[in-house]
N, C-alpha and C positions, 0 to 999 in steps of 0.2 A: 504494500500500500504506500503511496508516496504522497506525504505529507509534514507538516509540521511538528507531530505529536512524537514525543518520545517513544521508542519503539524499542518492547523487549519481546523477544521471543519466547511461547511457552512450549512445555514438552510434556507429553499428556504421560499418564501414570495410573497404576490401580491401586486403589487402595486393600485391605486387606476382605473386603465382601464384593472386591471387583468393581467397585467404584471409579469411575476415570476423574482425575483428580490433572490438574496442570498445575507446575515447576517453570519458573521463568527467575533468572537471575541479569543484575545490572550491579557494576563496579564501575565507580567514576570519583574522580577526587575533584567532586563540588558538591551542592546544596541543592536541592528542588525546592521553588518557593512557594509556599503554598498560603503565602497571606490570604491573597483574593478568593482561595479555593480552588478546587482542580478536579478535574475531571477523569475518569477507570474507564477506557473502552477496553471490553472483551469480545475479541473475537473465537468463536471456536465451531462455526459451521464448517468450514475447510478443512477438511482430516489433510494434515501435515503444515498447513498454512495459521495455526492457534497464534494469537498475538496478544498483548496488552498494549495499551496504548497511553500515555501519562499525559493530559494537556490540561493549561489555563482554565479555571471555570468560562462557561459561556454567558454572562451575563446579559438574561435577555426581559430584565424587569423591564417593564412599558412597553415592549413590544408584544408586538401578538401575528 
């Protein structure tokens, strides 16, 4: 997906009753800032393409 949003890769897993469970790791020497608030996209309709996604909240008070 090409976009703005930080992009970590997940990696799908079973839990112990066979639950598929996603694993995604990020290592970076800075801060995510999350004053304004921020936003979790998951994706996981795509078997092998599972994503998280970290962005900016969308502030969309007054709009409709």
């Amino acid at each position: 997906m090409s976009n703005k949003n930080l992009t970590i890769d997940l990696h799908p897993r079973l839990d112990d009753q066979g639950r598929t469970f996603y694993v995604g790791k990020l290592e970076f020497p800075g801060n995510i800032n999350t004053t304004d608030g921020v936003t979790f996209l998951v994706f996981t309709a795509e078997s092998g393409a599972e994503q998280l996604q970290i962005c900016k909240l969308d502030d969309k008070k007054g709009k409709k």
